[in-house]
C-alpha positions in Angstrom: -17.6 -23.4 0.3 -16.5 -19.9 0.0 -13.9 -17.5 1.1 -13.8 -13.9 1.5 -10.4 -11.6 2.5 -10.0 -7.9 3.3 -6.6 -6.6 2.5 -6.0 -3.3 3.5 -4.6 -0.3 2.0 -0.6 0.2 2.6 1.8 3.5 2.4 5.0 1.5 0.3 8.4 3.9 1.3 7.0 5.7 4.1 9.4 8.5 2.9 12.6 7.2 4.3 12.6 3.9 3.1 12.3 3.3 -0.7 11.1 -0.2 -1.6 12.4 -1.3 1.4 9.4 -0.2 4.3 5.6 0.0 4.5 3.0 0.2 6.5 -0.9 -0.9 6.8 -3.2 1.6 7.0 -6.4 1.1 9.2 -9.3 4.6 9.5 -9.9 5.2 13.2 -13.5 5.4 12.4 -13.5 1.7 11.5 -14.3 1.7 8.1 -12.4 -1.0 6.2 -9.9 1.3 3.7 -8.9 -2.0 0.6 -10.0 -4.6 -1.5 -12.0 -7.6 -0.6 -12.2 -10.9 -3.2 -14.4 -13.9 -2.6 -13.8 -17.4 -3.9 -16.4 -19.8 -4.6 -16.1 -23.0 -6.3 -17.7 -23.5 -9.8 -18.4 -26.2 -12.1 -15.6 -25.3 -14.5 -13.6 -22.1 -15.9 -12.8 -19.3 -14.0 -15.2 -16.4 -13.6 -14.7 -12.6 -12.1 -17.8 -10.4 -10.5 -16.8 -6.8 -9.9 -18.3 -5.1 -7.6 -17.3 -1.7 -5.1 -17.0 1.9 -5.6 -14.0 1.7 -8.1 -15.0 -1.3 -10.2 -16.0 0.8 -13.1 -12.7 2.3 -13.7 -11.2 -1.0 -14.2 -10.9 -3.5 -17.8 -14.6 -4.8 -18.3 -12.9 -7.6 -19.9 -12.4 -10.4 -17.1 -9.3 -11.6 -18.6 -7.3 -8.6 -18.2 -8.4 -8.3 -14.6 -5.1 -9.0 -12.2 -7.8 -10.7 -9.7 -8.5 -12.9 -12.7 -5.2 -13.3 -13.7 -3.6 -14.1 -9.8 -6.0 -16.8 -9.9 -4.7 -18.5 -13.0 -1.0 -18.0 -11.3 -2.0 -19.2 -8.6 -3.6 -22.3 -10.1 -0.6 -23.1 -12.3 1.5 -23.1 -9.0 -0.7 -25.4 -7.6 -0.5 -27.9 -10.5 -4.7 -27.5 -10.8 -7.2 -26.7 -13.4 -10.1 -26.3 -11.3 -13.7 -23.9 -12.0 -13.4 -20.9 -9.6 -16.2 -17.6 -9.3 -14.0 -15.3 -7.8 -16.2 -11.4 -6.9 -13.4 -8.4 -6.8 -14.6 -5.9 -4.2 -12.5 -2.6 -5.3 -12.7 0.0 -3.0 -9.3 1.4 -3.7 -8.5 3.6 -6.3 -5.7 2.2 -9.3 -2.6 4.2 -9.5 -3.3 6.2 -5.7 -0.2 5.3 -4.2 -2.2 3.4 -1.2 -1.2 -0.1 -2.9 -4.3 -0.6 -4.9 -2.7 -3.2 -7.0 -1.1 -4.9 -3.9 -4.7 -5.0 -2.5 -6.2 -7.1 -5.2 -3.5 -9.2 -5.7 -3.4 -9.9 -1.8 -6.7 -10.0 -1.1 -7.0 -12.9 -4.2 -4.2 -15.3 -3.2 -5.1 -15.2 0.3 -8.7 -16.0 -0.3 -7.3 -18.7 -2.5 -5.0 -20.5 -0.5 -7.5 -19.9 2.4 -9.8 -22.0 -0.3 -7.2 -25.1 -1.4 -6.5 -24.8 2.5 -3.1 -23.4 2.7 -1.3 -25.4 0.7 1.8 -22.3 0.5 3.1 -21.5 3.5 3.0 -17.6 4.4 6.7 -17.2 3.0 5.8 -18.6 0.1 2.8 -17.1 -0.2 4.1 -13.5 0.4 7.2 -14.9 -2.2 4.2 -15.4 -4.9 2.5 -11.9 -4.4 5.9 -10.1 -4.8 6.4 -12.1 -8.0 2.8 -11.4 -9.3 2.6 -7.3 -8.3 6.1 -7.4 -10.1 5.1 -8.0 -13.4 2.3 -5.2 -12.7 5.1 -2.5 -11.7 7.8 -3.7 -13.6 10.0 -4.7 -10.8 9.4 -6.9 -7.8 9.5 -5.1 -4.8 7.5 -5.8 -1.1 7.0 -2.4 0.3 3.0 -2.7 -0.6 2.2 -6.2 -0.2 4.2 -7.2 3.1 2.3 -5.0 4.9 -1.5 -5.2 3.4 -1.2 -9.0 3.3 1.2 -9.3 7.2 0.1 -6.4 8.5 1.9 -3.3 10.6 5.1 -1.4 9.8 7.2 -4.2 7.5 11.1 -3.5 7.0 11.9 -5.8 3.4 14.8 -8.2 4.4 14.7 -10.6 1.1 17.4 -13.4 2.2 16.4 -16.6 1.7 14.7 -17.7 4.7 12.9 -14.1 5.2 11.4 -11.2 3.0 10.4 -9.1 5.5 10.6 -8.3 9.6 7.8 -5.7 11.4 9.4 -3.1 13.5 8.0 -1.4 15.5 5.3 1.6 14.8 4.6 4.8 16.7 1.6 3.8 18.3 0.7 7.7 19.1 0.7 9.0 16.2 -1.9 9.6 13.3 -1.6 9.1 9.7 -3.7 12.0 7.9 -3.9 10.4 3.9 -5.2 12.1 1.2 -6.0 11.0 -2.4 -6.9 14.3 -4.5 -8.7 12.0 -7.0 -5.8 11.9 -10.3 -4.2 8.5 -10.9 -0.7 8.3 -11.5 1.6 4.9 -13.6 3.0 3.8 -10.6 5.6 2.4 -13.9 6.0 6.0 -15.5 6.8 7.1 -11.6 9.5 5.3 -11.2 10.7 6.1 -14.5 11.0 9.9 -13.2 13.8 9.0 -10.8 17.5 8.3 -12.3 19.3 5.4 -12.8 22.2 6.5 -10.4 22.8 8.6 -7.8 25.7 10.5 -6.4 27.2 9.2 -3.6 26.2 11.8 -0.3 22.7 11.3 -1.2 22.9 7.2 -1.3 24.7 7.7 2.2 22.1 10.1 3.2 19.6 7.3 1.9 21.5 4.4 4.6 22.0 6.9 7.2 18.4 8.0 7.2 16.7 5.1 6.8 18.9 2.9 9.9 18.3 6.1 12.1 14.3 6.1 11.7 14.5 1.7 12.4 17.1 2.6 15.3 14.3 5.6 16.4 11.5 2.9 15.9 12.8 0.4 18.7 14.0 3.1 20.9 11.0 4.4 20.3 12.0 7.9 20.2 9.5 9.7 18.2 11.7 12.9 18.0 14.9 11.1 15.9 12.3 9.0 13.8 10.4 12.3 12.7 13.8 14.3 12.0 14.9 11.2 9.8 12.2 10.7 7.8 13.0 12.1 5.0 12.9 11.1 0.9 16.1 12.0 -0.6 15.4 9.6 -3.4 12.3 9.8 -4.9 10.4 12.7 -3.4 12.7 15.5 -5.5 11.9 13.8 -8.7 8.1 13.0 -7.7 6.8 16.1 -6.2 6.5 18.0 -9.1 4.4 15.5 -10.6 2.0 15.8 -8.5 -0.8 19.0 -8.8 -0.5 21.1 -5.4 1.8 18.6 -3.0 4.0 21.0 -2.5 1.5 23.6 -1.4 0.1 21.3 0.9 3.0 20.5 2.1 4.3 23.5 3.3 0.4 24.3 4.6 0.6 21.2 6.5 3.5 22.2 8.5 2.2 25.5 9.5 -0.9 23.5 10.7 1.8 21.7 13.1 1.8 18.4 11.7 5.2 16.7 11.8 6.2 15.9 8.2 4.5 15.4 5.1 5.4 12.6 2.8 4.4 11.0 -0.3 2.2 7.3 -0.4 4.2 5.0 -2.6 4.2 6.4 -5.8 1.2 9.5 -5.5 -0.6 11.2 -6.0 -1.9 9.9 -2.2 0.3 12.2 0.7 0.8 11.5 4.3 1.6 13.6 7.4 1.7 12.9 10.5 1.0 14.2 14.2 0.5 12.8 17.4 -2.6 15.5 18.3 -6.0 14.5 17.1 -7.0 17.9 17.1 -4.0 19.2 14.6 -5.0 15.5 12.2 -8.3 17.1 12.0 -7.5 20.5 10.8 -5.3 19.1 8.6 -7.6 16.3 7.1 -10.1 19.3 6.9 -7.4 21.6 5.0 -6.5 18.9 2.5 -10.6 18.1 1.8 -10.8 22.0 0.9 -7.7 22.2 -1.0 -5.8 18.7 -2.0 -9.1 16.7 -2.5 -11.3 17.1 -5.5 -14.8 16.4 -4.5 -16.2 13.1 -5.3 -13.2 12.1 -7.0 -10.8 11.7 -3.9 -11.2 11.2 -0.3 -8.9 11.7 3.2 -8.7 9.8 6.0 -7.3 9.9 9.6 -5.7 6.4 10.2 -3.8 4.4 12.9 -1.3 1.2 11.4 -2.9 -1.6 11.1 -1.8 -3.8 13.0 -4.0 -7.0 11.8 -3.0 -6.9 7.5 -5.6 -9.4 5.5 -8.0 -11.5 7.3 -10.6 -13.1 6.1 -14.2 -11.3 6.7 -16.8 -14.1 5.7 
């Protein structure tokens, strides 16, 4: 028996909503933009293959791989010592800001409860990929893997009964995301931003983020895009990142929407609702945000479907 899951890649923040929203992001030419793993049983031990586009920039050393590593968490949850092959597809880029980590670690506990045949149900399961990205980034937080593991646009609840709720999306509008090709400590990014902040731009924070979720079910596409807005971690972020600014402004005058930052960088967004204007602008940031065969842009729609399996 074997299992094989495609998690996609997932904007954490969306700009307004720091750790507490993300989205799924699916190409409209239908390529599959995230991780795949594969579980296989094995006589004993665990075992890692790594394969895809990315593989080679990550530790050779099985051990220190989080694919190998979720599945000894996993196991211990389980109570089980059992001998696993597990083959890492990485198509994702570490330390993008499209949830790379989040990928993996999605992509690997599905395909292992989809093997042991579910036995955590998909609040605990979602519970145990928080927990495990945590210790990756230093803090737990469900902007990444709520969305690459349930799909859509997720806003993070965390009570007791629920982590997360989807609201709606903007079915109209195109997500134009660009990876220039640096990687950036998703850790040493949040390390940028300060402890504290003043009190206007924490209420700016609420007020902006409840508009964009009130815009979102009114589905008024006008108040969503004047409200999305980063007051807390785009002004310490930006300059960290080689010509986002530039693009930025370049990206208006194109017409599209707003430009924001992907999780943590150095991957942007902007949207539009125009195919036409996503194409100039994907075109733009290929000539001037994208380093040849180091990074890549896409034109993308949310996805809607999160991890599924693909055997």
């Amino acid at each position: 028996m074997s299992v094989t899951i495609y998690a996609p890649a997932s904007m954490g923040n969306v700009g307004v909503g720091f750790d507490l929203l993300g989205a799924a992001l699916a190409p409209i030419d239908g390529s599959l933009l995230g991780d795949r793993v594969k579980v296989e049983s094995a006589e004993q031990g665990l075992s890692l293959i790594l394969e895809g586009h990315w593989a080679s920039k990550l530790p050779q050393n099985e051990q220190e791989n989080i694919v190998y590593q979720c599945a000894a968490f996993f196991l211990c949850h389980l109570g089980k010592d059992t001998g696993l092959k597990l083959t890492l597809e990485k198509n994702l880029p570490v330390g993008s800001g499209l949830g790379s980590s989040a990928s993996s670690v999605v992509a690997a506990l599905m395909a292992l409860n989809e093997f042991f045949e579910q036995p955590f149900n998909e609040q605990e399961l979602l519970r145990l990929m928080g927990e495990f990205e945590g210790k990756i980034s230093g803090s737990i937080h469900y902007d990444n893997v709520a969305p690459c593991y349930l799909g859509g646009m997720q806003l993070m609840l965390d009570t007791p009964k629920t982590v997360c709720e989807a609201i709606p999306e903007f079915k109209q509008w195109y997500w134009v995301v660009a990876y220039p090709g640096i990687s950036l400590s998703t850790s040493r990014m949040r390390q940028l931003m300060p402890n504290e902040f003043d009190k206007q731009t924490t209420i700016d924070f609420g007020r902006y983020l409840s508009a964009f979720v009130h815009a979102s079910y009114k589905q008024d596409a006008d108040l969503a895009i004047s409200v999305l807005k980063d007051v807390l971690a785009e002004p310490y972020r930006a300059p960290e990142i080689p010509n986002y600014q530039n693009a930025k402004t370049a990206l208006a005058e194109l017409g599209m929407f707003t430009t924001g930052i992907s999780g943590s960088g150095p991957t942007l967004f902007s949207i539009t609702d125009d195919l036409d204007v996503a194409k100039q602008a994907q075109q733009w940031l290929d000539a001037n945000y994208v380093e040849p065969s180091k990074g890549f842009s896409h034109i993308c729609r949310i996805d809607s479907q999160g991890a599924r399996r693909v055997d």
